[in-house]
C-alpha positions as CSV (number, residue, x, y, z in Angstrom):
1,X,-60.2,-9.6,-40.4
2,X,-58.5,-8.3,-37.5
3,X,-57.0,-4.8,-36.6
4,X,-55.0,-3.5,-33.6
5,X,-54.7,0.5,-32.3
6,X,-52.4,2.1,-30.4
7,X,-54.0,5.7,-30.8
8,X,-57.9,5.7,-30.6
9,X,-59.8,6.3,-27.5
10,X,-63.7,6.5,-26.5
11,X,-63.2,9.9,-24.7
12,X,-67.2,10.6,-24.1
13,X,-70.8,8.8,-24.7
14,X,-74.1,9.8,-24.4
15,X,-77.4,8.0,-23.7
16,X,-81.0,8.5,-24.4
17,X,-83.9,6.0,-24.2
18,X,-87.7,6.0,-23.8
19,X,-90.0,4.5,-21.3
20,X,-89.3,1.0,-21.2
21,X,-85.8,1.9,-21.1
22,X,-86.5,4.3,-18.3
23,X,-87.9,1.5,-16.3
24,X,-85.0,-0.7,-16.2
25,X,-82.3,-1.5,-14.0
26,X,-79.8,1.3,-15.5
27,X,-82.4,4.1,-15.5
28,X,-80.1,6.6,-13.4
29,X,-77.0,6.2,-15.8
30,X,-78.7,7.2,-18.8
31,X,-78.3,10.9,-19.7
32,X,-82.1,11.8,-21.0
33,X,-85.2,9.5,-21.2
34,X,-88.9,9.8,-22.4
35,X,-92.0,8.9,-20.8
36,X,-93.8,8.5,-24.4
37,X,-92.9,6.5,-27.1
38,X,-94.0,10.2,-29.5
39,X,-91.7,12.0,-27.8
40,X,-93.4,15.1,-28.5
41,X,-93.4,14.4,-32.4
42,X,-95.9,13.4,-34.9
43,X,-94.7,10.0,-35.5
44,X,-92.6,7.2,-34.6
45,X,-89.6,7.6,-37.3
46,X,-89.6,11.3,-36.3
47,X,-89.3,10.9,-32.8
48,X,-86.4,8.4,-33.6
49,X,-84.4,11.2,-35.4
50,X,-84.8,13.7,-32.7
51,X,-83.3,11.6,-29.9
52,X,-80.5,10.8,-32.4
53,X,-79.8,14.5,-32.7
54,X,-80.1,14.7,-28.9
55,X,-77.4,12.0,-28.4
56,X,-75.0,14.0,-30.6
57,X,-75.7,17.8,-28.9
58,X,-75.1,15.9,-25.4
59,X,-71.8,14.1,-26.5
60,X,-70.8,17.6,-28.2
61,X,-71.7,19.1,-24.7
62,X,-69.6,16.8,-23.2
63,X,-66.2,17.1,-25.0
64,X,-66.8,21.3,-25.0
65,X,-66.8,21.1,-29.2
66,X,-68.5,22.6,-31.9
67,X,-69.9,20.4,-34.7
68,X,-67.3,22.0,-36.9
69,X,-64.9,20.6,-34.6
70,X,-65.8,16.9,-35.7
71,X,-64.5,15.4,-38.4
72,X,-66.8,12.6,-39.5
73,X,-70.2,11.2,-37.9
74,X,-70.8,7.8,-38.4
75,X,-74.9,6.2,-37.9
76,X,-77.1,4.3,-38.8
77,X,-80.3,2.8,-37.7
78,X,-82.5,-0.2,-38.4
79,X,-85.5,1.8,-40.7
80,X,-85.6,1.8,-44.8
81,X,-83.2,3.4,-46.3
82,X,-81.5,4.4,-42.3
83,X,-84.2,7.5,-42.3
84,X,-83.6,8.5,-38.6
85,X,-80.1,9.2,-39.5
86,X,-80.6,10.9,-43.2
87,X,-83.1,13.1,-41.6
88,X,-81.1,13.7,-38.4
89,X,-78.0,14.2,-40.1
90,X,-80.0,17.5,-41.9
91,X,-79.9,19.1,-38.3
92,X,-76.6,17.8,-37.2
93,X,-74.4,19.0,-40.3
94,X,-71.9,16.8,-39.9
95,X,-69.9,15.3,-43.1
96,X,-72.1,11.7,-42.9
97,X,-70.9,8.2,-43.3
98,X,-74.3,6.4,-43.1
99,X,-74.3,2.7,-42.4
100,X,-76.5,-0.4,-42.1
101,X,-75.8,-3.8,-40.6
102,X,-78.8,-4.3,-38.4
103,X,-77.7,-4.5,-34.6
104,X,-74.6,-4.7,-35.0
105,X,-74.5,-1.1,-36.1
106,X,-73.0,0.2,-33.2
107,X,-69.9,-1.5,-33.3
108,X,-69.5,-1.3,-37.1
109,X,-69.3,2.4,-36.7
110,X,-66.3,2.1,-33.9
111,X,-64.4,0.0,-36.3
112,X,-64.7,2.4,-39.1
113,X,-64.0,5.6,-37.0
114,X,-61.3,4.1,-35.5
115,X,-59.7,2.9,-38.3
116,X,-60.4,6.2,-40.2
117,X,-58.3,7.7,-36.7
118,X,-55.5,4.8,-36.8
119,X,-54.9,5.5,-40.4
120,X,-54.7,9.8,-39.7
121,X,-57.6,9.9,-42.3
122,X,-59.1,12.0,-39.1
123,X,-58.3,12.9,-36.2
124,X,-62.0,12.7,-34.3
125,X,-65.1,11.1,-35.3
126,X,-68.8,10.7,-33.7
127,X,-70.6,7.2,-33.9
128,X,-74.5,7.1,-33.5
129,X,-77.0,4.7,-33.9
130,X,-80.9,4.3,-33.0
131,X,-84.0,2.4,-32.7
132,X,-87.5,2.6,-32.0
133,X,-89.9,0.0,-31.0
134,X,-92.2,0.9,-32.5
135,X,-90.9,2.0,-35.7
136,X,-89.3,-1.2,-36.1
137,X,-92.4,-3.6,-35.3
138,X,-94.4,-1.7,-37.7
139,X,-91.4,-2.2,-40.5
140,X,-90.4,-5.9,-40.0
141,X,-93.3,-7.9,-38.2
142,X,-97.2,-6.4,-38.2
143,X,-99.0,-3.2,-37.5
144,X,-98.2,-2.1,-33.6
145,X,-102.2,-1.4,-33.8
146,X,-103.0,-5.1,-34.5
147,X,-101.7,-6.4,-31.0
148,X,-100.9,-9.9,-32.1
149,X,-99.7,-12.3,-29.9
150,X,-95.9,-12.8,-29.7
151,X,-93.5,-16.1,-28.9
152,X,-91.4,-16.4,-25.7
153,X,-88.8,-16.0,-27.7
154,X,-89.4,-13.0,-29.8
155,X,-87.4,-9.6,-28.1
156,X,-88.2,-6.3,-27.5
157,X,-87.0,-3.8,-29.7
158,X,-84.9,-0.8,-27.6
159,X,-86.2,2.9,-27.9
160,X,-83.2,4.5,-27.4
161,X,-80.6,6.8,-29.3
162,X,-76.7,6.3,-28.6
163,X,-73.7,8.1,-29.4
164,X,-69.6,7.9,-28.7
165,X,-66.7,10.6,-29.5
166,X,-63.8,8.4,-30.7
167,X,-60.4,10.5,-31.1
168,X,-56.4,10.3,-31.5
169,X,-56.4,12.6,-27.8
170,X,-55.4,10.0,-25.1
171,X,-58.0,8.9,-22.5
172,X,-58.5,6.2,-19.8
173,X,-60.7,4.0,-22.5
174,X,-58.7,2.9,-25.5
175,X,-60.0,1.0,-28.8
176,X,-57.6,-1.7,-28.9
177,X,-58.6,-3.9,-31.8
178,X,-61.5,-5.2,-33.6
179,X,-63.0,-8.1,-35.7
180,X,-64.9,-8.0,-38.7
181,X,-67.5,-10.7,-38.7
182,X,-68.3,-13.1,-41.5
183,X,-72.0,-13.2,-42.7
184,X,-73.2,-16.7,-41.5
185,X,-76.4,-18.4,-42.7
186,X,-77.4,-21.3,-40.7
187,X,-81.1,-21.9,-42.5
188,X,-82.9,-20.4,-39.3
189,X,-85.9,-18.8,-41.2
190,X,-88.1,-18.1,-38.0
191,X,-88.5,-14.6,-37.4
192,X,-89.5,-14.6,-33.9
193,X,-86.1,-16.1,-32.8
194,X,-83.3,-13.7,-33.4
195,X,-80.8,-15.2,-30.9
196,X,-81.2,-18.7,-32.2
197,X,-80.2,-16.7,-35.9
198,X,-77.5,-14.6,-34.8
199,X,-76.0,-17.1,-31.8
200,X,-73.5,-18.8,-34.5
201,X,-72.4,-15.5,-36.2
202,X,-71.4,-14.0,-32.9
203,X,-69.6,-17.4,-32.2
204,X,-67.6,-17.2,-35.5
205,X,-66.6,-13.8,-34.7
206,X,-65.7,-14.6,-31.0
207,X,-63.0,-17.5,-32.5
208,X,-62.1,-15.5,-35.3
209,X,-60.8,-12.4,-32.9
210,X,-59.2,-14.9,-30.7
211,X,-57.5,-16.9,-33.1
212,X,-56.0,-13.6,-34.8
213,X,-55.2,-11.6,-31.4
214,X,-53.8,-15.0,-30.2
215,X,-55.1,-15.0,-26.9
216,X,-57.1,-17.1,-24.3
217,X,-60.7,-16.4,-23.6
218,X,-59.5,-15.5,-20.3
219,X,-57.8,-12.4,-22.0
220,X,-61.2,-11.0,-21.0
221,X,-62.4,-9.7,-17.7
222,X,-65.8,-9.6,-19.7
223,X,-67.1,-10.7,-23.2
224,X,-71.0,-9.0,-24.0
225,X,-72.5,-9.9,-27.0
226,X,-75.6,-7.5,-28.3
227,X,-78.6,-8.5,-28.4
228,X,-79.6,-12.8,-28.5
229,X,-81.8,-12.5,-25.5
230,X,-82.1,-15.0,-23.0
231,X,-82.6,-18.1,-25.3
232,X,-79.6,-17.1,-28.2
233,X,-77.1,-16.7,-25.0
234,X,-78.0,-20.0,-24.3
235,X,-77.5,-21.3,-27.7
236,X,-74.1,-19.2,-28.1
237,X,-72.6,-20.9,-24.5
238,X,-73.3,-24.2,-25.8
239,X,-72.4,-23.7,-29.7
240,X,-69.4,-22.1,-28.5
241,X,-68.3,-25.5,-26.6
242,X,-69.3,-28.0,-29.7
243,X,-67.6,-25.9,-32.8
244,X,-64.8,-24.3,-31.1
245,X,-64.8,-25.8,-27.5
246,X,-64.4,-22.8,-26.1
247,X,-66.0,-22.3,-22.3
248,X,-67.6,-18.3,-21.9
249,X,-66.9,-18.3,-18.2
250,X,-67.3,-13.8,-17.7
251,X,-69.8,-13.8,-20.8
252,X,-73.1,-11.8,-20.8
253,X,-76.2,-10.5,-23.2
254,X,-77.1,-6.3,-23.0
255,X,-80.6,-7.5,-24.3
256,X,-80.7,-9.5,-21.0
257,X,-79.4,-6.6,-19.1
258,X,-81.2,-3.5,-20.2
259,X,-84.4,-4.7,-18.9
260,X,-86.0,-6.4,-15.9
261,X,-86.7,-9.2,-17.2
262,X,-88.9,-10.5,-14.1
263,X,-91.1,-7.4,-14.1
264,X,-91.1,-6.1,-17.3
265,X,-93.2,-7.3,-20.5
266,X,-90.0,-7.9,-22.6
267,X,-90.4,-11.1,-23.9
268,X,-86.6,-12.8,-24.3
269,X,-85.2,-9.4,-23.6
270,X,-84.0,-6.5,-25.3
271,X,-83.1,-6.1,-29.2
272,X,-81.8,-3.1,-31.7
273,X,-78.8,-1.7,-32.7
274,X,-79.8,1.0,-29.4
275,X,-79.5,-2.1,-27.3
276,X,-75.7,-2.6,-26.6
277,X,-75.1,1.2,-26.9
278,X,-76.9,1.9,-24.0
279,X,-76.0,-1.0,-21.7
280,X,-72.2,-0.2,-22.1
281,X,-71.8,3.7,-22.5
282,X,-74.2,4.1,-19.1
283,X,-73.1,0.6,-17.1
284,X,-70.3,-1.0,-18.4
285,X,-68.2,2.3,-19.2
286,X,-68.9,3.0,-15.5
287,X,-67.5,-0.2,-14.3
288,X,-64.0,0.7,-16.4
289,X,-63.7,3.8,-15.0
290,X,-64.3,2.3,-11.3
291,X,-61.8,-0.1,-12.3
292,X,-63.7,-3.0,-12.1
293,X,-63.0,-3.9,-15.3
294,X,-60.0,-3.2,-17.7
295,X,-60.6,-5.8,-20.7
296,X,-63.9,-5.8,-22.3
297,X,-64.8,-7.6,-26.0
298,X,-68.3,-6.2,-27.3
299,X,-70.4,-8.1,-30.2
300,X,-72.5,-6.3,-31.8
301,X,-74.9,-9.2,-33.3
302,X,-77.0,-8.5,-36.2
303,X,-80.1,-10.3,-37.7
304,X,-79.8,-9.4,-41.5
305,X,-83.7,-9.7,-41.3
306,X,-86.0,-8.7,-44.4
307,X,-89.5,-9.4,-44.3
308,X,-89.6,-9.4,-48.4
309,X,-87.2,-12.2,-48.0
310,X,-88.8,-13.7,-45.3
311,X,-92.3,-13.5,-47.4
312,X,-89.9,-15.5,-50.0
313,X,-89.2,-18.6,-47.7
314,X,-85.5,-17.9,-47.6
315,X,-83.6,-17.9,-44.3
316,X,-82.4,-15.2,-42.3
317,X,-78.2,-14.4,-42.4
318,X,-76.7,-12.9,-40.0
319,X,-73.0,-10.8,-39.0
320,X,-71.5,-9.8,-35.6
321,X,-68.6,-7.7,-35.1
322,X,-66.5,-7.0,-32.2
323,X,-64.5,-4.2,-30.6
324,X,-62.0,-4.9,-27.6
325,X,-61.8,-1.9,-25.1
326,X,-59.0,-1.9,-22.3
327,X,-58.4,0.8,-19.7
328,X,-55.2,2.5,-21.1
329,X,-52.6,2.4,-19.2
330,X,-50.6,5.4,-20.7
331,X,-52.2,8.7,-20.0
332,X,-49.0,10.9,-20.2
């Protein structure tokens, strides 16, 4: 499913991350970081929530509004039950839409803001999301304490909170469509490969949008899918080419951007709903407004990953959704 705007625009973002974040190649664009994973709170999932209320008081900051000036925020996060948002939200006091869909949260909450905005349901929105690494390594593989030894192709979990100000007031970055993906199961059932598992559901999604937009891959100055690490964009350049024979000539991975992958521990790269946030409201929003680019396609690509399933033998689904941003042309 497929739909088109002609009034939303991504007016303001803001970025926060934590150490490893802080160490990568976009550390100067990012609005706040940490140099502890803690972040001056007691535990993990609390430290998580207050960088998420963070990333809203700086966006807020940035478009000169009150919360009672927002209509809606949309978040979500990849812990039980989305806790860093429920317990953010308490100190935000925003009416909440809470969502889950792994790490392709971010995107999920564009495409419901902006339809909320297309539809004059609002007028203005804020969408959030959030992850911790070591929150989530605790949750879905082993205690952080236990140090066990992880494969090549296993990723790095961001620590990082991200948030975007979506509105009907015309700006130079305009929403113009998005795709809602299909949940895909391929039988992929190991854990420690999350681009192998979401690779094909970012494909599907990447046809599907271009089949209903009716337009060329070279539509695109840049296609960036979330979070498949150096081994799953391998897999999605070459599944591309055998289901849909389709060539990703301006294609890259935010989980094999956010880090240095030569330097830093990181495994196959980056991973978390925080991931493509933080790459594209820092780097790739810069690029837009230098001009470099004025057509970009974002997929979000989410692992639908449960380790009670897992424990079960079953395989791991997966969804990705996209979101097209252009440089609007129409300011007046």
């Amino acid at each position: 499913m497929t739909f088109t705007y002609d009034n939303v625009y991504l007016n303001a973002t803001s970025t926060i991350t934590g150490p490893y974040e802080a160490q990568g190649p976009f550390n100067k664009l990012y609005d706040k970081s940490y140099n502890d994973l803690y972040m001056g709170m007691k535990t993990w999932e609390q430290a998580e929530s207050k960088i998420l209320v963070e990333s809203v008081d700086f966006v807020l900051n940035k478009v000169g509004k009150e919360k009672n000036n927002i209509d809606i925020h949309i978040s979500g996060d990849l812990l039980n039950q989305i806790v860093a948002t429920n317990y953010a939200s308490v100190a935000i006091g925003i009416p909440l839409i809470g969502i889950y869909s792994a790490c392709s949260t971010s995107v999920l909450g564009l495409i419901l803001g902006s339809n909320m905005i297309s539809s004059k349901q609002i007028k203005n929105c804020i969408v959030s999301t959030s992850s911790h690494n070591n929150g989530s390594e605790k949750q879905f593989r082993q205690p952080v304490e236990y140090g066990g030894p992880k494969r090549k192709t296993a990723t790095f979990t961001v620590t990082g909170a991200a948030s975007a100000y979506l509105s009907n007031d015309k700006g130079l970055i305009r929403v113009e469509s998005a795709t809602i993906g299909k949940t895909i199961d391929l039988g992929i059932t190991d854990s420690s490969h999350m681009g192998a598992v979401m690779a094909p559901s970012a494909a599907s999604t990447i046809y599907q949008h271009l089949k209903d937009t009716n337009r060329d891959i070279s539509y695109y100055d840049l296609i960036l899918t979330g979070d498949l690490g150096i081994y799953g964009k391998k897999i999605l350049k070459e599944y591309m080419q055998v289901e849909y024979h389709i060539n990703l000539p301006n294609y890259d991975d935010t989980a094999c951007m956010i880090y240095d992958l030569e330097r830093q521990p990181v495994f196959a790269g980056g991973s978390g709903p925080a991931c493509m946030p933080l790459v594209v409201y820092s780097y790739i929003l810069a690029r837009m407004r230098k001009g470099e680019l004025k057509r970009v396609l974002l997929v979000a690509t989410g692992a639908l990953l449960s380790q009670t399933m897992v424990n079960q033998k079953k395989s791991i689904p997966s969804i990705s959704h996209a979101i097209s941003l252009e440089v609007g042309n129409d300011l007046s």
